[in-house]
ROGU-349192 format. One line per field, with one value per residue (C-alpha): residue number from 0; residue in one letter; x, y, z. Coordinates in nm, 3 decimals, m for minus. Last residue first. Example, Ala and Ser with C-alpha at 12.3 -4.5 7.8 and 13.67 -1.06 7.14 Angstrom:
<pts>
num <- [1 0];
residu <- [S A];
px <- [1.367 1.230];
py <- [m0.106 m0.450];
pz <- [0.714 0.780];
</pts>
This chain:
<pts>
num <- [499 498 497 496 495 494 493 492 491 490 489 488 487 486 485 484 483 482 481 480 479 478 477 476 475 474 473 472 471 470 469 468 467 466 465 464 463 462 461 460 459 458 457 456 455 454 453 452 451 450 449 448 447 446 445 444 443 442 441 440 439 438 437 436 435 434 433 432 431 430 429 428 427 426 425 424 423 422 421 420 419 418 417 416 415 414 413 412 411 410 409 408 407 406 405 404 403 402 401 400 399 398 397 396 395 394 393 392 391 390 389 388 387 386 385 384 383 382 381 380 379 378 377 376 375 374 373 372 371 370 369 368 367 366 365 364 363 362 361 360 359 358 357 356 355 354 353 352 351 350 349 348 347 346 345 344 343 342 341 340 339 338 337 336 335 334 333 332 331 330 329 328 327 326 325 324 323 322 321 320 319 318 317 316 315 314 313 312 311 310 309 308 307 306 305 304 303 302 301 300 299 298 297 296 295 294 293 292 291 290 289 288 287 286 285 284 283 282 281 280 279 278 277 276 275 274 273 272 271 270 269 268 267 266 265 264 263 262 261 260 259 258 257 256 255 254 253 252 251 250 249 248 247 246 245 244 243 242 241 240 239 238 237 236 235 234 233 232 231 230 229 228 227 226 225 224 223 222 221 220 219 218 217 216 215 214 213 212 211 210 209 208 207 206 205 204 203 202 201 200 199 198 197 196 195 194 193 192 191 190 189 188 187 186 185 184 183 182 181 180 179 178 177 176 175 174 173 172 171 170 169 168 167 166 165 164 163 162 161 160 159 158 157 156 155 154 153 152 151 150 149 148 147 146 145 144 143 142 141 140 139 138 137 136 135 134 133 132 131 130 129 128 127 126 125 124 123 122 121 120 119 118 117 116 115 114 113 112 111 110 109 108 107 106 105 104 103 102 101 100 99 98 97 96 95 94 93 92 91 90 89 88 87 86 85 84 83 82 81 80 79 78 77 76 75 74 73 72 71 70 69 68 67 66 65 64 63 62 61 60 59 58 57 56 55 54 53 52 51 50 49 48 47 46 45 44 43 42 41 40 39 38 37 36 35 34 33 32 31 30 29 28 27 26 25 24 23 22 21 20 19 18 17 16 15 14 13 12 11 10 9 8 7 6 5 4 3 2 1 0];
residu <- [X X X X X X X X X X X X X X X X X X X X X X X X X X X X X X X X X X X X X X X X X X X X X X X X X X X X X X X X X X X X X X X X X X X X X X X X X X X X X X X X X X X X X X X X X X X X X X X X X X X X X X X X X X X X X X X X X X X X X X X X X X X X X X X X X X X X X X X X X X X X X X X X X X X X X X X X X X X X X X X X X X X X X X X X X X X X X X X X X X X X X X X X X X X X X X X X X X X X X X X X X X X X X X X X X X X X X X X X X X X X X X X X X X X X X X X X X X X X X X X X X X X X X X X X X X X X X X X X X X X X X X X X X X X X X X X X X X X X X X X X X X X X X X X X X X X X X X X X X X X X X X X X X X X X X X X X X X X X X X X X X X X X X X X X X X X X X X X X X X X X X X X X X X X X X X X X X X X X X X X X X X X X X X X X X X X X X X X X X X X X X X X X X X X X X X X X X X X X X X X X X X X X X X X X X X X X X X X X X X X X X X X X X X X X X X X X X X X X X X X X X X X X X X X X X X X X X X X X X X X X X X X X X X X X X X X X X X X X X X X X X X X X X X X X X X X X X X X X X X X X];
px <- [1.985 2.054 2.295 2.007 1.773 2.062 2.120 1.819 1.745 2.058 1.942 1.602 1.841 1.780 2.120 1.983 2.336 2.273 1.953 2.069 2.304 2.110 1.836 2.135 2.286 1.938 1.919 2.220 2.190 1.820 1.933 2.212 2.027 1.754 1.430 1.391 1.252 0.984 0.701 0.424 0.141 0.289 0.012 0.309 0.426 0.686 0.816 0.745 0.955 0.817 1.067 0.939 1.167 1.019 1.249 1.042 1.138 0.830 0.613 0.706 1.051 0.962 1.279 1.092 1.217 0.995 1.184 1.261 1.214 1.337 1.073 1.278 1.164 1.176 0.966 0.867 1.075 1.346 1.138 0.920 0.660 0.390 0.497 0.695 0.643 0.820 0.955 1.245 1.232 1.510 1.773 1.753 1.780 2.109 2.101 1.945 1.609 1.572 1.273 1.196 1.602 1.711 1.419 1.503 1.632 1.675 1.453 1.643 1.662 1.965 2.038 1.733 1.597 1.620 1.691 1.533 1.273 1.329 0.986 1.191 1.397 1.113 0.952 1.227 1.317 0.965 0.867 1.216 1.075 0.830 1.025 0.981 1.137 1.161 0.931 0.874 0.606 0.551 0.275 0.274 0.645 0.718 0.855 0.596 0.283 0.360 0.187 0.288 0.085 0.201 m0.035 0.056 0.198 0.244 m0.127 m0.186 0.167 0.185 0.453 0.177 0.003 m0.294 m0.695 m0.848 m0.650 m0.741 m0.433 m0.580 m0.930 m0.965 m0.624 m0.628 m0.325 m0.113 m0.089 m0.204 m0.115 m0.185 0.039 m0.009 0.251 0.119 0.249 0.026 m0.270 m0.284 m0.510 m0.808 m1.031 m0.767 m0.755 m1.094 m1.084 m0.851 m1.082 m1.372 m1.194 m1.053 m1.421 m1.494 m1.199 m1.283 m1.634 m1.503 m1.292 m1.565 m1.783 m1.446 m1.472 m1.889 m1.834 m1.601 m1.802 m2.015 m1.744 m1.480 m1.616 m1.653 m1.288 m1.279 m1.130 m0.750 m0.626 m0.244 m0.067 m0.005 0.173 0.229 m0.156 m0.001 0.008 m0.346 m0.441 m0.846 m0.938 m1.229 m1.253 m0.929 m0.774 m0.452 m0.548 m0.672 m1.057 m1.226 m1.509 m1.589 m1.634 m1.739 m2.061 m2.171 m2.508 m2.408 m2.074 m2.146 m2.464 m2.246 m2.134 m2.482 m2.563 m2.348 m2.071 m2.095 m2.081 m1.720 m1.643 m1.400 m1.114 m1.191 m1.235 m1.042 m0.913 m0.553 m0.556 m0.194 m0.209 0.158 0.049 0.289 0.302 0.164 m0.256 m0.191 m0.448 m0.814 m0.755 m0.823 m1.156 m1.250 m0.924 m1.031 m0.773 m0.899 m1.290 m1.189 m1.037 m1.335 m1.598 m1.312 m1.337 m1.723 m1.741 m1.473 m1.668 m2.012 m2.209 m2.402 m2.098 m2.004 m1.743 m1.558 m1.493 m1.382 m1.059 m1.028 m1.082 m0.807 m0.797 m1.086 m1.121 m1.344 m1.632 m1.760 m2.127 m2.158 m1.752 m1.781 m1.513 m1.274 m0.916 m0.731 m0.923 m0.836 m0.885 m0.636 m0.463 m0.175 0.006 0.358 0.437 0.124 0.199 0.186 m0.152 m0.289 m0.365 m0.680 m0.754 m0.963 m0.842 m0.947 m0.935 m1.232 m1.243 m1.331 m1.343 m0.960 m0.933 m0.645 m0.420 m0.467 m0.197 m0.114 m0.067 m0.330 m0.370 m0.756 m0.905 m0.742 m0.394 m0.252 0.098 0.149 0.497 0.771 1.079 1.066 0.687 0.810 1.075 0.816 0.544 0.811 0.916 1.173 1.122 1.103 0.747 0.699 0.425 0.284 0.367 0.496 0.534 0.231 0.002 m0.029 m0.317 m0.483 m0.450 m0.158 m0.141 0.253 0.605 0.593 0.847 1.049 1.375 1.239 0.970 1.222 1.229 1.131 0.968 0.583 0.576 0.733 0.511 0.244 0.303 0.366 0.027 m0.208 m0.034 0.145 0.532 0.709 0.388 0.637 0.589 0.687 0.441 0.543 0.313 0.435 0.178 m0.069 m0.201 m0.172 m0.410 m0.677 m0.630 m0.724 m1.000 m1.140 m1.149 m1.371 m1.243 m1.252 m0.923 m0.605 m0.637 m0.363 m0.563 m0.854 m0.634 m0.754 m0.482 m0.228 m0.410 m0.611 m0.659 m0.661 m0.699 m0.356 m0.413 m0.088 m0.140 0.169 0.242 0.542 0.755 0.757 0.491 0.219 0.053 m0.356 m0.530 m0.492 m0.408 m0.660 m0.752 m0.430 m0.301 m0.561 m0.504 m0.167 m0.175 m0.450 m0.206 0.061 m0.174 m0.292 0.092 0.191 m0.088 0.015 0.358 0.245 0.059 m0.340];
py <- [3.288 3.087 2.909 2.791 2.683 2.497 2.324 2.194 2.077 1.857 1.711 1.601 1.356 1.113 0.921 0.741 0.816 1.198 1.216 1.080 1.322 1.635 1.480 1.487 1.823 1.993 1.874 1.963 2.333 2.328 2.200 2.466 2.781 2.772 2.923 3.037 2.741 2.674 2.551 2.543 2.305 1.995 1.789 1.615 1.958 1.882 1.570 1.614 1.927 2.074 2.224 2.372 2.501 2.719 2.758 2.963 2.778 2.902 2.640 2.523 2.347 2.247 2.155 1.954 1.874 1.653 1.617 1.417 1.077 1.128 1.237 1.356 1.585 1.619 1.851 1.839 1.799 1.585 1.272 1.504 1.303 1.371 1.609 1.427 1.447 1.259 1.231 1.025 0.783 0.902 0.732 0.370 0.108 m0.106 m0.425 m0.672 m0.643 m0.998 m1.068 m0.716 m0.557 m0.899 m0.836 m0.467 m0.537 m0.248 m0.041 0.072 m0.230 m0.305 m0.633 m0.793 m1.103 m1.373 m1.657 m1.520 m1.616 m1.702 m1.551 m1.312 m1.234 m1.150 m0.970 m0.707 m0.696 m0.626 m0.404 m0.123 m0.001 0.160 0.332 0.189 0.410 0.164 0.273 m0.101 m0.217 m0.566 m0.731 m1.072 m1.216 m1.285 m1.600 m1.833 m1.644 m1.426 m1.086 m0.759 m0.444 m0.137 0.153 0.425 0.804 0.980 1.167 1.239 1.315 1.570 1.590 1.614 1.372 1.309 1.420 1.722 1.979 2.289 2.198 1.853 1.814 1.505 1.448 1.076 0.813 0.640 0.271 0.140 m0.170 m0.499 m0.726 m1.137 m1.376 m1.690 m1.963 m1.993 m1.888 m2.177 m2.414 m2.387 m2.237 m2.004 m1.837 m1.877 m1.631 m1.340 m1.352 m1.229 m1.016 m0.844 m0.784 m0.676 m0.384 m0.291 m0.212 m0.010 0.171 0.245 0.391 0.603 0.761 0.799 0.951 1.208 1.233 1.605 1.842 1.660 1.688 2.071 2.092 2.075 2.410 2.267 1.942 1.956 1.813 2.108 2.277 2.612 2.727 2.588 2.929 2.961 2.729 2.816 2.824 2.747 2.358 2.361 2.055 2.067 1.957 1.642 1.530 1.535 1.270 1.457 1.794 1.683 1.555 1.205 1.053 0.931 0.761 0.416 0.383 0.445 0.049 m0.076 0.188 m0.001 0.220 0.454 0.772 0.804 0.808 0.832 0.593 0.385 0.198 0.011 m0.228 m0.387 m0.768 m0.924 m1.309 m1.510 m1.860 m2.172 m2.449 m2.819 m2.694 m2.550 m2.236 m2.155 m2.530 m2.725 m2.711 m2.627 m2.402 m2.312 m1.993 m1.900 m1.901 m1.677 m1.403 m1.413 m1.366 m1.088 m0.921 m0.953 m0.771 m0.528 m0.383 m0.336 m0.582 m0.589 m0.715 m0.727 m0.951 m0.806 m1.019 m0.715 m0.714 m1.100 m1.332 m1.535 m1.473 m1.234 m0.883 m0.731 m0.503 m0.319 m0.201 m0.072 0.066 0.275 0.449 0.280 0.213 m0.081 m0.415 m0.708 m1.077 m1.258 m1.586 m1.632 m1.392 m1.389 m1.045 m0.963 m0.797 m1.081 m1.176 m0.803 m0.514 m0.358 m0.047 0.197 0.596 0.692 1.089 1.217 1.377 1.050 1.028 0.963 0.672 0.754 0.424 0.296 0.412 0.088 0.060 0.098 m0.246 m0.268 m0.584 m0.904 m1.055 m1.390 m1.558 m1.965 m1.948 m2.186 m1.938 m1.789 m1.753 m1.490 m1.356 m1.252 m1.140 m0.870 m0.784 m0.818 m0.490 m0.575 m0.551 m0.231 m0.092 0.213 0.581 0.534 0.941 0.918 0.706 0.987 1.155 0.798 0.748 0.625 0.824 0.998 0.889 0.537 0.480 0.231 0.436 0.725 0.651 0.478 0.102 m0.212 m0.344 m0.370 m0.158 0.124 0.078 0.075 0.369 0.560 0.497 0.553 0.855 0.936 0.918 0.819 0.641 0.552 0.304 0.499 0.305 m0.065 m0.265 m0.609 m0.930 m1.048 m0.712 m0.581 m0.863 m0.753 m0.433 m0.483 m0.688 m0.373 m0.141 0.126 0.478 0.754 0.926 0.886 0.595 0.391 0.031 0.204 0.267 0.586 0.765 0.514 0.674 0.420 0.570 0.236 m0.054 m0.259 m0.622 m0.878 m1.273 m1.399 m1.789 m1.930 m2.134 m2.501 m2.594 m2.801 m3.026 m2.963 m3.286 m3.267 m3.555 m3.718 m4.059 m4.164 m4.125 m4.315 m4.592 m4.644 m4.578 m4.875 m5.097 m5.050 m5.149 m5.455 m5.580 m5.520 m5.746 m6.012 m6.019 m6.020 m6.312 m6.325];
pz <- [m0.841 m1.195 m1.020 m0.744 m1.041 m1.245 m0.912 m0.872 m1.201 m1.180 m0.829 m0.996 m1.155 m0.858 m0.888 m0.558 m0.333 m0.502 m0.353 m0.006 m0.018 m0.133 0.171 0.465 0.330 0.379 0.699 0.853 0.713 0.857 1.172 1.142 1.056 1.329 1.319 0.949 0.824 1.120 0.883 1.215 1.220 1.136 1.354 1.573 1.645 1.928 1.799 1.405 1.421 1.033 0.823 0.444 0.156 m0.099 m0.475 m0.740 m1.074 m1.225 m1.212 m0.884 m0.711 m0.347 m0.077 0.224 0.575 0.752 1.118 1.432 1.297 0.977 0.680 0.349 0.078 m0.301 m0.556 m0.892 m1.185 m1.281 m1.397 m1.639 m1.850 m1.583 m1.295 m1.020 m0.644 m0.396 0.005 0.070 0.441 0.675 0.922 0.769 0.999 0.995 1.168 1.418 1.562 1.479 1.239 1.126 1.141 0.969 0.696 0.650 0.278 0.092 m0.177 m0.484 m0.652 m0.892 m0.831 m0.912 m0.655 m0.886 m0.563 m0.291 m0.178 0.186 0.270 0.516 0.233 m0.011 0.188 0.267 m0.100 m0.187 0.062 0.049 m0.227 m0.051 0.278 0.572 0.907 1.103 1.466 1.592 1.782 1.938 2.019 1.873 1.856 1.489 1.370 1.295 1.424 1.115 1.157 1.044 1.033 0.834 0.838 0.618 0.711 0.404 0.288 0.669 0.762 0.569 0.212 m0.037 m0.236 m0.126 m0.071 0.062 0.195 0.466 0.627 0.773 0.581 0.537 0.427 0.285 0.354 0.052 m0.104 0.198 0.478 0.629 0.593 0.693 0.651 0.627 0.853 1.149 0.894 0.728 0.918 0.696 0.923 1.030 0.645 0.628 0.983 0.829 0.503 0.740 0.938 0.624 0.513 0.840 0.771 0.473 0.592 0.911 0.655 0.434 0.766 0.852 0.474 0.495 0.822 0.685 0.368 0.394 0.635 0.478 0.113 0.171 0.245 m0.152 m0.202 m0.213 m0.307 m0.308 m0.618 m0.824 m0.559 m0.594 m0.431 m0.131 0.076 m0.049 0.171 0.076 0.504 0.597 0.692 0.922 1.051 1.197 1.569 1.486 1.600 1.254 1.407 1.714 1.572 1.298 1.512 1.552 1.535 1.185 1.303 1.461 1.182 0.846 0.830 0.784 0.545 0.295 0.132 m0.203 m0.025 m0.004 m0.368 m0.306 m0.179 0.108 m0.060 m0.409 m0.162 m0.372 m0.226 m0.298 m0.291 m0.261 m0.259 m0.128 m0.378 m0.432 m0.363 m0.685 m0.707 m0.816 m0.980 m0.662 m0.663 m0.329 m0.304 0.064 0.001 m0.343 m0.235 0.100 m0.209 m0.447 m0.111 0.004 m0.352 m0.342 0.017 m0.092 m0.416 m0.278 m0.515 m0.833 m1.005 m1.345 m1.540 m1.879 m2.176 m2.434 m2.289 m2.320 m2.018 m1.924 m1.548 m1.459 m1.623 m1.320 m1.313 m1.004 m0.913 m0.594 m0.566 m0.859 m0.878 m1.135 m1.184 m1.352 m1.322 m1.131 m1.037 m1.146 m1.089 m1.252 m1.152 m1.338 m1.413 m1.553 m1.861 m2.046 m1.955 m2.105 m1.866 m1.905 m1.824 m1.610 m1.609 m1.951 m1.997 m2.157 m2.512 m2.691 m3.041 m3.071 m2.771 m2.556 m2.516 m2.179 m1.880 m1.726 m1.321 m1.164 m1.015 m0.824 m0.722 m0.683 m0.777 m0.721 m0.728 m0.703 m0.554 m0.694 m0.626 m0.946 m0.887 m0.581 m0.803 m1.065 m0.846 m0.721 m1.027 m1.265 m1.484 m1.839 m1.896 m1.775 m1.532 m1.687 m1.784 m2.126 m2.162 m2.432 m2.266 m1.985 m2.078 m2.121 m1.730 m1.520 m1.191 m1.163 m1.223 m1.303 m1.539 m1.295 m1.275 m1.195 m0.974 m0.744 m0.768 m0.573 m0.878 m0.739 m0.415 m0.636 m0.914 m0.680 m0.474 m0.819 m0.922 m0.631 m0.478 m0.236 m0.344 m0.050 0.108 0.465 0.753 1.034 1.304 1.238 1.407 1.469 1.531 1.764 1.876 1.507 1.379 1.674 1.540 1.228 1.309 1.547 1.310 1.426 1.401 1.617 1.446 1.699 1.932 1.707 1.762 1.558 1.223 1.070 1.190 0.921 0.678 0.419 0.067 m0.124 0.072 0.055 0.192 0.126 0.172 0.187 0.221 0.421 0.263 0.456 0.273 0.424 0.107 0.075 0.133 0.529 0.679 0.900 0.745 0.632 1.019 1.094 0.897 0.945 1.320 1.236 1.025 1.268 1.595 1.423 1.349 1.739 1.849 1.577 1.669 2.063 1.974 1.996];
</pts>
């Protein structure tokens, strides 16, 4: 055989072979995003942080080969607001958002709106294929005349989805055993049970849209962008598999509730002010703890599994991976059950990074991440930017992520906002040092609260009153970066203290 003819053979077969093994599904250069937010998940509860004697050991294999960022921030902690924030990149008060959407709060247009540009919005903008599973929280349902109870769960119609295409989701429930779904186009009287623990399904839902077997759950043409809202751990604790519950039923409370502020007595009367604290219900730490770390090992084999189909099918080298929470859970610290309040162990959140691409496994990073600041951060990373609103107030920490280059922010805002009332409530800051907290109640009583977070890592001790000029410093510092976010909490403020 000629050398011609030689030469012509060996084409046709590199030909052939190299026909035979590429992969059906187009490699984008865009990285995909796959975003996991259980509901209720403190950033203690995280095995790899050797705090709480939890088990998560997918999660913190993920956080040994990416970036753990250890001051990630819930600046309003609670279901609701978290989201709105995560979603639009805006404050509570300029998003509508201000507290938990239910049926009490159809009235004060408490939902996602329409006309916010969104995070899901920019992202399909920029040719992603956006998802949604499990829970959204985010539209407060009519109130239904016969009906005395408040409606939490709702449905939230296709053009109110900001995009996703594919969905998965409900609004709120509790009943993790037996969930129910509005999926895709269905109606809102086309609703989909389950006779299954809520995360396995979602994760069996969420491994079928990565494979893409049929190529219609997504376009195998575009990058994805899937956001996975865990309903648990949230209560109710109990409903988890057994299987999960064996590493902790042999163990004592004294070995599971293991931080130093916890106190199972005590009625915190000192916080009887705050409408949001969840006093008297220590009882549910002394009966649930190991029901609540059980969930979280559940979540977190559930992630595992959806973490290996996304190896499997060779994408997880560039998908950006976060793990984190809308919002931690007291358990008991303070004598509190529950969220939203200004402790670490309702703001603290786990934020885990990985993007084998362009983040160096193993690092840690203490940014102080503040909610809004997500979805511009993301989005520049991902490279998507083009529709990116102008008038977020999160900011883009991508450069200070990727390259340790650039501004960080010197505090993270603390929240709470009564229903209906965007001025009211009470506003705080977290720095690295300090928590410093200035609380507005019912009757315009004024309480400020200083914890040292270096020397009392379990905010133990409120030491307003101890030194005038850290106080003074600090007080200044959150007014200013108040003002700087036009929060008009600052004009209710200042009527109270004139009115001294």
């Amino acid at each position: 055989m000629s050398n011609i003819k030689i030469l012509y053979v060996l084409c046709i077969a590199v030909v052939f072979v190299s026909c035979q093994s590429a992969p059906e599904e187009k490699k984008s250069t865009q990285p995909n995003l796959l975003f996991i937010f259980p509901d209720q998940l403190r950033n203690a509860a995280i095995g790899i942080n050797n705090e709480d004697p939890v088990y998560t050991p997918n999660i913190d294999q993920l956080a040994k080969e990416g970036m753990v960022i250890s001051n990630a921030v819930s600046n309003f902690p609670l279901c609701s607001p978290y989201r709105g924030m995560l979603m639009t990149g805006k404050l509570p008060y300029n998003n509508s958002v201000l507290t938990n959407a239910n049926s009490n709060r159809y009235k004060y247009n408490n939902s996602w709106q329409k006309e916010d540009v969104s995070f899901s919005d920019v992202l399909v903008k920029n040719g992603y294929d956006a998802g949604y599973v499990g829970k959204l929280h985010l539209t407060s349902p009519a109130p239904i005349p016969e009906k005395d109870s408040v409606l939490w769960d709702a449905y939230t119609p296709k053009e109110f989805r900001h995009g996703f295409n594919f969905w998965y989701s409900y609004g709120t429930f509790n009943e993790h055993n037996t969930p129910h779904y509005w999926i895709n186009d269905a109606k809102e009287n086309e609703v989909t049970y389950i006779e299954e623990w809520s995360a396995k399904h979602e994760a069996d839902v969420i491994i079928d849209y990565i494979k893409n077997p049929s190529k219609e759950t997504r376009s195998k043409d575009k990058p994805f962008a899937l956001f996975w809202s865990v309903n648990p751990p949230h209560p109710p604790y109990q409903y988890v598999p057994e299987k999960y519950v064996k590493p902790y039923k042999d163990k004592s409370l004294e070995e599971l509730l293991v931080r130093d502020n916890v106190d199972l007595e005590t009625h915190a009367d000192s916080l009887a002010f705050h409408n949001g604290a969840t006093r008297n219900h220590t009882h549910l730490a002394k009966d649930q703890v190991k029901n609540y770390f059980a969930m979280i090992t559940g979540v977190d084999e559930q992630i595992g599994r959806v973490l290996k189909a996304l190896k499997e099918q060779g994408l997880d080298k560039n998908t950006i991976v976060v793990i984190t929470s809308d919002h931690g859970e007291m358990m008991g610290g303070h004598g509190l059950m529950s969220k939203n309040i200004w402790y670490d162990e309702a703001m603290n959140i786990p934020f885990i990074l990985k993007w084998p691409e362009q983040i160096k496994g193993g690092q840690k990073s203490d940014l102080l991440l503040s909610v809004p600041d997500v979805m511009p951060t993301l989005l520049n990373m991902m490279g998507a930017t083009k529709g990116i609103p102008a008038d977020l107030d999160g900011i883009d920490l991508s450069s200070v992520i990727l390259e340790g280059q650039g501004e960080q922010p010197k505090a993270a805002l603390y929240y709470y906002i009564k229903e209906g009332q965007p001025a009211s409530g009470h506003r705080g800051m977290k720095t690295h040092e300090h928590t410093f907290v200035i609380t507005i109640d019912d009757n315009n009583t004024v309480r400020e609260f200083l914890y040292d977070n270096v020397n009392d890592p379990y905010q133990l001790t409120n030491r307003i009153g101890e030194d005038a000029a850290i106080e003074s410093s600090l007080r200044i510092q959150l007014l200013n970066m108040l003002n700087a976010k036009k929060d008009p909490w600052l004009d209710f403020y200042q009527s109270v203290q004139d009115k001294k």
